[in-house]
C-alpha positions in Angstrom: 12.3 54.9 36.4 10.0 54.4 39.6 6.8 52.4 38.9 4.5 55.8 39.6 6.8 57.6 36.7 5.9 54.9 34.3 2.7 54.9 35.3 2.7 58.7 34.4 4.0 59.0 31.6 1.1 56.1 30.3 -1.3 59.0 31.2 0.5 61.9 30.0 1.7 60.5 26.2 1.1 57.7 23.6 4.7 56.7 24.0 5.9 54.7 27.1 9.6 54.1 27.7 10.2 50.7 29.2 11.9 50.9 32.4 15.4 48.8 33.3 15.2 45.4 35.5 11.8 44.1 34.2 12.7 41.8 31.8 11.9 37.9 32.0 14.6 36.3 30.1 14.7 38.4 26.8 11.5 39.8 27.1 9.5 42.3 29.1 7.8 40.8 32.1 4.3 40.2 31.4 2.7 41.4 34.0 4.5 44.3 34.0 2.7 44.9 30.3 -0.5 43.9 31.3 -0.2 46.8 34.1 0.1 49.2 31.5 -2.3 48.6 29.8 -4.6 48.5 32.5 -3.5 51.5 33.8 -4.2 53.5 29.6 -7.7 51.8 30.2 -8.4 53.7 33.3 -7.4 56.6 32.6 -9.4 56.5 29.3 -12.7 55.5 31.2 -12.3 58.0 33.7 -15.7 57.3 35.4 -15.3 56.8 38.9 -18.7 55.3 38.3 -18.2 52.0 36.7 -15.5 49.8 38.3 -13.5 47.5 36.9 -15.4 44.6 36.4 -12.6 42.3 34.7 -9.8 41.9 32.3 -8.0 39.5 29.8 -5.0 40.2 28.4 -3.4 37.7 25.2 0.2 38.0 24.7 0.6 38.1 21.0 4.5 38.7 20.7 7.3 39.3 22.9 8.1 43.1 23.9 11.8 44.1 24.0 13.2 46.3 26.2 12.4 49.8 23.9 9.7 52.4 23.4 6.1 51.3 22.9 3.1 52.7 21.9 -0.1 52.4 23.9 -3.5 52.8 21.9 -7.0 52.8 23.5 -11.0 52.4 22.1 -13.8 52.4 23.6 -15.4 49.5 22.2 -18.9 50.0 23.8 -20.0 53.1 26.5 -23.5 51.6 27.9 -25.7 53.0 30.6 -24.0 50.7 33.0 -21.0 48.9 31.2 -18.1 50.2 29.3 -15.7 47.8 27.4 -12.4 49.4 26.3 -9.5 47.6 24.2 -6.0 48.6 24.9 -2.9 47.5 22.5 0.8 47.8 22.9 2.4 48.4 20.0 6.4 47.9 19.0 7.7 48.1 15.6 4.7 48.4 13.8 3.3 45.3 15.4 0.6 44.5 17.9 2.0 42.7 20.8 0.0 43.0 23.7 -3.8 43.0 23.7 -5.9 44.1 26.8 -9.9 44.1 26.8 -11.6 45.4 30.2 -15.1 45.9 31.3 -15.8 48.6 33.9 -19.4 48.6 35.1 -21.5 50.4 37.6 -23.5 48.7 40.5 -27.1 47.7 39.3 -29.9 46.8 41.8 -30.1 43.1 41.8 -32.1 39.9 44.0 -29.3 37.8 42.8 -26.6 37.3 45.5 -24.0 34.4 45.3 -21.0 34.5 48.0 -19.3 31.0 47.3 -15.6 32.4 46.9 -13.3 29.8 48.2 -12.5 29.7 51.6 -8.0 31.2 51.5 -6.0 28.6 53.0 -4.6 28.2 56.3 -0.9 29.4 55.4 1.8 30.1 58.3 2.7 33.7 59.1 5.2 35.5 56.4 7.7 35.6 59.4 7.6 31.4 59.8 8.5 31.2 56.0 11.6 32.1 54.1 11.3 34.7 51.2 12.8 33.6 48.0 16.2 34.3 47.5 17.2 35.7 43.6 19.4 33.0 42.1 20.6 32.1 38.6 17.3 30.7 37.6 14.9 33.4 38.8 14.5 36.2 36.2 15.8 39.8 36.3 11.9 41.1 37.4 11.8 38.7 40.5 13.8 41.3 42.6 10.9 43.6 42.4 8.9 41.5 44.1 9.0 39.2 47.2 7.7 35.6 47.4 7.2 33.3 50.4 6.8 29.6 49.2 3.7 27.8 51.4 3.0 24.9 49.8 3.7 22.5 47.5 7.2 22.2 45.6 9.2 24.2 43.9 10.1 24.8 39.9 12.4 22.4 38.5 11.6 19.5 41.0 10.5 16.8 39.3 7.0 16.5 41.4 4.7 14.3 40.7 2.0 17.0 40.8 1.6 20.9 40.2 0.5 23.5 42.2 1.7 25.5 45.2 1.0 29.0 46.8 1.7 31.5 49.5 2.4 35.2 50.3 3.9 37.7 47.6 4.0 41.2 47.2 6.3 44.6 46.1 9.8 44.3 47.3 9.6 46.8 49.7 13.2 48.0 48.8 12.3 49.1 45.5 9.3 50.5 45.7 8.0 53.3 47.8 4.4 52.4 50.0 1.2 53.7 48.8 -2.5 52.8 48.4 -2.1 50.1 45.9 -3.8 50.3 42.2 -5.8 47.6 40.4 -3.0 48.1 37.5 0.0 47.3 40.0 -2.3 44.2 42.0 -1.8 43.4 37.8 1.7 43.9 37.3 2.0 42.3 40.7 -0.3 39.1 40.0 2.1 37.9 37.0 5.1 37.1 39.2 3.8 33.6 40.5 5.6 30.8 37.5 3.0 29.2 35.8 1.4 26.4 38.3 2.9 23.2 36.2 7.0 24.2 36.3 7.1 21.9 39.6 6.7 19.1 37.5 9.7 19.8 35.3 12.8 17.5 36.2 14.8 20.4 33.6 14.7 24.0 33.3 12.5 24.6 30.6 10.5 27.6 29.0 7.0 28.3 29.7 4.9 31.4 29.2 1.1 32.7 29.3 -0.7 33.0 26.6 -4.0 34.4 27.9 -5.0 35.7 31.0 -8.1 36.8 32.4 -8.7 38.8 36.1 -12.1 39.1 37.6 -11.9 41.5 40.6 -14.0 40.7 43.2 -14.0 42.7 46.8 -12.5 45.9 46.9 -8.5 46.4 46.7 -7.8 48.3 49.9 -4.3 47.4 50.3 -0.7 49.7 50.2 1.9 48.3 47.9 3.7 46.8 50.7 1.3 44.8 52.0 1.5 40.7 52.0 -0.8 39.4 49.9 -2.1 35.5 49.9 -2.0 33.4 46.7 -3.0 29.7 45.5 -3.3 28.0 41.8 -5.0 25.0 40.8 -3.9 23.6 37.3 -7.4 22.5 35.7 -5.7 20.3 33.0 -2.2 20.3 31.0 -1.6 18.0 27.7 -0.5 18.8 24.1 1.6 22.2 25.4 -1.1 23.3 27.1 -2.0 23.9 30.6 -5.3 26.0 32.2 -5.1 27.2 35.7 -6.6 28.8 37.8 -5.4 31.2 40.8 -7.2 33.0 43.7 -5.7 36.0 45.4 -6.7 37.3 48.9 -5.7 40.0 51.2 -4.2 39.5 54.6 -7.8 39.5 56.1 -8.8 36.2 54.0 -10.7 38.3 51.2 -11.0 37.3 48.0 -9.6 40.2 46.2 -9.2 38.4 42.5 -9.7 35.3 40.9 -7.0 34.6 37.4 -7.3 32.1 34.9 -5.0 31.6 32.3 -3.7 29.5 29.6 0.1 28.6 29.6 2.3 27.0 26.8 4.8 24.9 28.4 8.1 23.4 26.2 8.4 20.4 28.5 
């Protein structure tokens, strides 16, 4: 099933069937979850209106690869902000949650631009794209990464972090204005920003995640995108990170934050 099929069937039933080669180990890819229920929010808003304003998803339980159910309520329609909650549902259990706020421009003498300046990162064509191996899950070949800086999972660094370019593995997917739910689905493919400081293999998952969408996504699904994470502070499990996502142009297109169990 095509990406834009999935994405169709979210608007035209209550029951989704999950497509083949997105898992991520046993489960279903994460981002890949979060997209859909992004996606059941937007259609449910419908009001071209109020944009999305920002998003944070918990991942309650892992989704196998079967049928799920999508619900959606509006929570709150103001004058000027709607909030809508969106669960995924799998054997009578809630495993994916999804709050969004969509909200409509509002005259304002406020006006902040202090987005981090993207980095300086060589040309997609300088850098090698990730090969699939053993260790990358069965979701990586959708996508494509190109490693910029710092190391790499499973190398025993003395310090986290890394970035670079990533988008849509343009074999796979077919080219078209991209949506806000696949910059989503896309988003979630990075490993979480502390796995270069593991000397073994070892699990590590998201537990919450939050997206605030800052300048407007004007990009087709086969466009490069640039990414960067900072990890704020790991102990006990735990890590928090965040990550900043521009365009090719250096625009901040979306800033993530999320909190990561780690087994290490």
């Amino acid at each position: 099933m095509a990406l834009a099929q999935l994405l169709q069937q979210i608007e035209d039933s209550e029951w989704v069937d999950i497509p083949t080669g997105w898992l991520q180990g046993r489960t279903l890819y994460g981002g890949l979850a979060a997209g859909m229920l992004l996606h059941k929010a937007q259609h449910r808003v419908n009001d071209a209106s109020k944009k999305l304003l920002s998003c944070s998803v918990t991942f309650v339980g892992p989704v196998q690869p079967a049928a799920v159910r999508l619900s959606a309520e509006i929570l709150r329609q103001g004058k000027s902000v709607t909030t809508i909650e969106v669960r995924l549902w799998q054997d009578d259990a809630v495993q994916t949650i999804l709050i969004a706020s969509f909200g409509s421009a509002r005259s304002s003498e406020i006006g902040v631009h202090q987005e981090p300046p993207a980095p300086d990162y060589p040309a997609v064509e300088q850098l090698q794209i990730m090969p699939n191996n053993p260790m990358t899950p069965e979701c990586f070949h959708q996508f494509q990464l190109a490693w910029a800086e710092g190391a790499f999972p499973f190398s025993g660094s003395q310090t986290p972090d890394f970035g670079g370019w990533f988008r849509f593995n343009p074999a796979l997917h077919s080219n078209h204005q991209m949506s806000l739910a696949e910059l989503l689905i896309l988003a979630d493919i990075w490993p979480p920003a502390v796995l270069p400081m593991f000397k073994l293999p070892a699990p590590a998952s998201s537990l919450t995640w939050q997206m605030t969408f800052v300048h407007p996504l004007q990009q087709q699904l086969h466009d490069w995108l640039k990414y960067k994470v900072i990890t704020e502070y790991a102990a006990n499990g735990y890590s928090t990170e965040a990550a900043y996502i521009w365009d090719a142009n250096d625009q901040l297109i979306a800033i993530s934050r999320q909190t990561v169990t780690i087994f290490a």
